[in-house]
C-alpha positions, 0 to 999 in steps of 0.5 A: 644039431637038427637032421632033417631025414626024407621018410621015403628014402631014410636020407638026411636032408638038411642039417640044421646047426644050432650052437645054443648051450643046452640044445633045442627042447621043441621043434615044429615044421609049418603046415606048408613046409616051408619052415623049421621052428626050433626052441632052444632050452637056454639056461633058467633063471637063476642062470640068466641074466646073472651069469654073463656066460648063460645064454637065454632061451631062443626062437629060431626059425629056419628055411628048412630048404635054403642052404643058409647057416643062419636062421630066417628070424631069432627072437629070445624068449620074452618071458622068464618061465621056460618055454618047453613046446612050439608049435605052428598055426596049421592055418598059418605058417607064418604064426606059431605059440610056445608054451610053459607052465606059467606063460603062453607066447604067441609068435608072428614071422614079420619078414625077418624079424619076430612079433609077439604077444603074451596075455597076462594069465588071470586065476579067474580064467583057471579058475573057470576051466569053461571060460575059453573067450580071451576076448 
């Protein structure tokens, strides 16, 4: 469960429940804050896929002033290494990246469903810490 608390008044505003085993590792709020984005630890390989029970690690993005139970857009993370970190674009609300050791996730809200795009990750780019162009 995630408690959103009025820094004025220390009062609770929104209660986010989210039933992901594990709980959520990362959480971020959009630059406009219209929307919550929760990444859930899930359960590392070997866990999952092998564990029918396991839960794979999540997005969830949330209308943090709807009244809804559910969240506006859920996508499972595409990529085997665990995402531990998520944060918005502070120029876009509707972008965001999760990070892990080994892999980088970049993410677009697209009404309610999740877009993303993860570039292969090449030694000569960690080789070269001074080549920053992706393009």
């Amino acid at each position: 469960m995630l408690v959103i608390w009025d820094s004025t008044t220390g009062a609770p505003m929104r209660n986010i429940f989210s039933a992901e085993k594990g709980g959520i590792c990362s959480v971020d709020i959009s630059s406009d804050g219209k929307f919550v984005v929760l990444l859930t630890a899930g359960e590392p390989p070997p866990h999952f896929p092998h564990d029918p029970t396991a839960q794979p690690q999540q997005v969830q993005v949330w209308e943090w002033g709807s009244d809804s139970d559910v969240p506006v857009a859920t996508e499972k993370v595409p990529s085997s290494d665990v995402q531990a970190f998520v944060r918005f674009s502070l120029e876009d609300p509707t972008q965001f990246v999760s990070n892990g050791p080994q892999r980088v996730i970049f993410w677009r809200m697209d009404g309610q469903r999740l877009k993303f795009y993860s570039p292969p990750v090449s030694t000569k780019c960690h080789a070269n810490p001074s080549h920053t162009d992706p393009f």
